[in-house]
Every structure is written in structure tokens, then in C-alpha cells.
N, C-alpha and C positions, 0 to 999 in steps of 0.2 A: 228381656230386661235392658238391654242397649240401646235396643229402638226407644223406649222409657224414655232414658236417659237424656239420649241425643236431640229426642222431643223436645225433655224439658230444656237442654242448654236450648235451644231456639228457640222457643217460648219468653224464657229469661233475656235474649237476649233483643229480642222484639220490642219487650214489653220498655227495658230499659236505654237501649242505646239507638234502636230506631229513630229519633225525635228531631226530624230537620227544623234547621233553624228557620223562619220567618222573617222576611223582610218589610217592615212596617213603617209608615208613614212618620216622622219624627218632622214638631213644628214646633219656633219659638213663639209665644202667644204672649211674651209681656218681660220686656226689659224697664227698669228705675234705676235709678243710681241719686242717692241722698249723700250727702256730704254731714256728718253724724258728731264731728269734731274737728276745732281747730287751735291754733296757738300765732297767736294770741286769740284768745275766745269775743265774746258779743261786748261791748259795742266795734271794737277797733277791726274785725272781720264780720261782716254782714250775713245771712241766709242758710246759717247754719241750720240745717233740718229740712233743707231744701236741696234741689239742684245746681243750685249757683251760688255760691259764694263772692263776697267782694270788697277790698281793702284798700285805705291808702286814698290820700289826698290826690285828686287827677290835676295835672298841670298842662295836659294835652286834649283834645278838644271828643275825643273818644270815652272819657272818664276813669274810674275806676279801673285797677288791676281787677282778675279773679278769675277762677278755675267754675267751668260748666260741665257736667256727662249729659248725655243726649241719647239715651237709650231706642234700637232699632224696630222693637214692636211694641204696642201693635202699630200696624195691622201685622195679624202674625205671615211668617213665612218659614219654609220646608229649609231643613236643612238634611244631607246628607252623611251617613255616617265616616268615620277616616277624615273627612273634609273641614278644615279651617273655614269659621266664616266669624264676621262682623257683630259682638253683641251692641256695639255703640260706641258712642266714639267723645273722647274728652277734650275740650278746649280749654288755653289758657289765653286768658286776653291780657297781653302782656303792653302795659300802658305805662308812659312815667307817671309817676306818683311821687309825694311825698310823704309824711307820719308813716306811720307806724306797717307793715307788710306782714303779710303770711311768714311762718316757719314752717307747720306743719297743717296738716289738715287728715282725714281716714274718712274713704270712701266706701259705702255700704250700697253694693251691686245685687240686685233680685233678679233673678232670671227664673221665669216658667217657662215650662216645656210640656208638648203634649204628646204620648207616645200609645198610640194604640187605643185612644178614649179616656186614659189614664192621666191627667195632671201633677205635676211636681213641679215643686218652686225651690229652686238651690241660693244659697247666700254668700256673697263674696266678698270679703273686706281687702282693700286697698290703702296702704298708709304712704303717705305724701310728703317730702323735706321739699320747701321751698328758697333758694335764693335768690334773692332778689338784688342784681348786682348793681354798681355806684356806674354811671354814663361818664366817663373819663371824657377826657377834648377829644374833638378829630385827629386820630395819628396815634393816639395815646393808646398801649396794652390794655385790655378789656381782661374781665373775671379768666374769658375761655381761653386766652393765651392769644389772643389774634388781635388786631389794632384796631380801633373803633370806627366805622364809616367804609371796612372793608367786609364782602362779603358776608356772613352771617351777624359779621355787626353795624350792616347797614345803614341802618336806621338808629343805632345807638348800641350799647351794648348787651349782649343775650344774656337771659335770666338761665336759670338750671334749675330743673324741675325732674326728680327722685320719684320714685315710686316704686313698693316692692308688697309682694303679694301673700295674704297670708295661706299660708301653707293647707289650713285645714276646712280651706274654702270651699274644694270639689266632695265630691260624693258621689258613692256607687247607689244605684236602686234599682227595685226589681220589677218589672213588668213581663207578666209570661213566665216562660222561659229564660228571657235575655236577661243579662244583669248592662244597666248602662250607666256609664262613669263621662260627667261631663267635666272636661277640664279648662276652665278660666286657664288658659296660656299667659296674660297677660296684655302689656300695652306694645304695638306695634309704631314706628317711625319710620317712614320711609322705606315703609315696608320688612322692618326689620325687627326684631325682636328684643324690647329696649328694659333698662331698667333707670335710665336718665336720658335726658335731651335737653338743648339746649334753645333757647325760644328769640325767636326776633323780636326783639321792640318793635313797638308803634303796629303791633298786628295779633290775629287770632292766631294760635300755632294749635293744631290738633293732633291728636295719637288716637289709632285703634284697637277698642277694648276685640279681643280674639277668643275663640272658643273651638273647641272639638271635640264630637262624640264619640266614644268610644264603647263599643262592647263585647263583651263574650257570654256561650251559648254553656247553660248548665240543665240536669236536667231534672226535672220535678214528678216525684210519684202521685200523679190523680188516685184517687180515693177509687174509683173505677179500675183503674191501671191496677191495685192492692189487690180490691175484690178478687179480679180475675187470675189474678198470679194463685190467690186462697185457693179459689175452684183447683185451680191445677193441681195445686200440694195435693186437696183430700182428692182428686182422680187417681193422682200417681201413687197414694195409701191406698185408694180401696182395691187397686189392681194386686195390690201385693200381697195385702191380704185374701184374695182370690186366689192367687198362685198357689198359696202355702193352704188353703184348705181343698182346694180342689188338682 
């Protein structure tokens, strides 16, 4: 009856906790990023439903203010799991202007991924406050505290550009065995992990949209894996029932 026993916990314990995890090919296969809303809305902000948006009277030879994403795939490329990489990346073309400027605007990010032959497409929204600050004289205190025509205000003075992420963007799902949780980190500046920056006139300034996979290994009873656990149960009955008649 013990040797039974000690069978079955081995059996049981094969059948479920055996199950190494697999390491599988994970590709980004299509980043977009639409600009879905703004304030002030169409005519006074342009491309709304698009990639690029664009406001404001240009007085400089560049034209138009306005906020672009630039999405990384395709063509697609391998990411690795743990590892930070690049979904795409946002520019602001920060131009003088006159009339009327951006407040706000909410950015709608698609990322697919393919893991294992599997396809899933995640959705990220991104909500935006724009200021658009007043070019004081040369020498004169600027929005960001620092005097106009000095270092980050160069060229005039820097706008400040918000963005914060909604929360219920990432998603876990399942392929296999693995459960995988892609997390939109957000926008990177200078390599750092931002929720504002402030942007030079008279140039493009860009931030990096960020991501990283993340997973953990659970484990799934195959319809095979049931069967054969059954087989065992009625082995381990009908031996008993032997014992006790014979």
C-alpha cells in the first residue's frame, strides 16, 4: 500500500509541477500612435485622427507648432524579455506662432506583438497639457525660471509639454503556459523617465515612448495530462480492490 501511495504522489507530482518554462521568440510587428482628441478641437488644431497634429499661426520660416508619434514597426523586430526597449518615439515641433495653440490633446498607441505564432494588439492612451509660453526679450525670465537667449532658452523660450499615462493601458495575456504583461512605461527624456519636459523653440524636441515585457510561468492541465492522472485513480482502485478479495 505505500509503494501505491509514494507512486501516486510521483505521478501527481510529474504530471503537475514538472512543466519547465519555454523560452520563445517575442516580436513587435506594428506600432501607431493617432492623436484621437484635442483642445481646442478642428479648425484651430489640424489632424486630429492622424499622426500629426498642427496649430497656430507660424511667424518663423518652419511653420506651424504640432505634436508627431512615429511608431518603431514595422518592419518588425525581436524584443527580449526583462529588457526596456523603444515602442516610438514623439516629437514636438515647437515653432513661434501666433492665434490660438494647443491645451490638450490624448494619444491613442496600438502595439502588436507576436509571441510564439500568437498575435495580440495592446492599447495605450496618453493624455497631453500643452503650454505654450509668451518669448519675453533677450535677458528677460522665461515660463521655466531661466532668462531667455540662455541655454535651454536659446533660441527663445521653452514650451512645457505634460503627459501622463493611463493607468489601465497594459494587459496581462496568455500564450502557452506563460502569462505576458506588457508595460507601456511611458515617455523617456534624456534618457529618463519623464512626466514633463520642456522643449526648445525654433526646433524638433523628441521623447521615447518605452516598453517592457514581463512574464510569469503557470501551469495548465492538458486534457491528456487529466486522462492519464483518470488511468492512475481507477489503477490505484482496482489494485485495492484486489487486495481485499484476494
Amino acid at each position: 500500500m505505500k509503494k501505491i501511495i509514494v507512486s501516486m504522489t510521483v505521478l501527481i507530482s510529474t504530471l503537475f509541477f514538472a512543466m519547465p518554462a519555454s523560452s520563445v521568440a517575442i516580436h513587435t510587428t506594428d506600432v501607431s500612435g493617432i492623436w484621437t482628441a484635442a483642445t481646442p478641437g478642428s479648425p484651430s488644431v489640424s489632424g486630429i485622427g492622424t499622426d500629426t497634429i498642427k496649430w497656430g499661426v507660424p511667424t518663423y520660416r518652419n511653420g506651424q507648432s504640432g505634436y508627431h508619434f512615429e511608431g518603431y514597426a514595422p518592419p518588425s523586430f525581436e524584443i527580449e524579455e526583462n529588457t526596456m526597449f523603444a515602442l516610438g518615439k514623439f516629437l514636438h515641433f515647437n515653432y513661434p506662432i501666433t492665434g490660438a495653440s494647443l491645451q490638450t490633446a490624448s494619444l491613442h498607441v496600438s502595439t502588436t506583438l507576436l509571441i510564439n505564432g500568437v498575435s495580440k494588439t495592446i492599447d495605450s492612451v496618453f493624455d497631453f497639457e500643452h503650454w505654450e509660453t509668451l518669448n519675453h526679450p533677450i535677458g528677460e525670465i522665461c515660463a521655466n525660471g531661466a532668462a531667455n537667449g540662455v541655454g535651454l532658452n536659446y533660441f527663445g523660450c521653452a514650451d512645457r509639454v505634460t503627459f501622463s499615462r493611463n493607468e489601465g493601458a497594459s494587459e496581462e495575456f496568455v500564450v502557452g503556459n506563460m502569462a505576458y504583461y506588457l508595460d507601456i512605461s511611458g515617455f523617456f527624456y534624456n534618457r529618463e523617465l519623464a512626466t514633463e519636459f520642456w522643449t526648445k523653440e525654433k526646433r524638433e524636441n523628441e521623447a521615447f515612448l518605452g516598453g517592457l515585457i514581463k512574464t510569469r510561468t503557470f501551469q495548465v492541465t492538458e486534457p491528456s495530462t487529466l486522462a492519464l492522472f483518470g488511468l492512475a485513480l481507477l489503477g490505484f482502485g482496482a489494485r485495492r480492490r484486489l487486495r481485499k478479495c484476494c
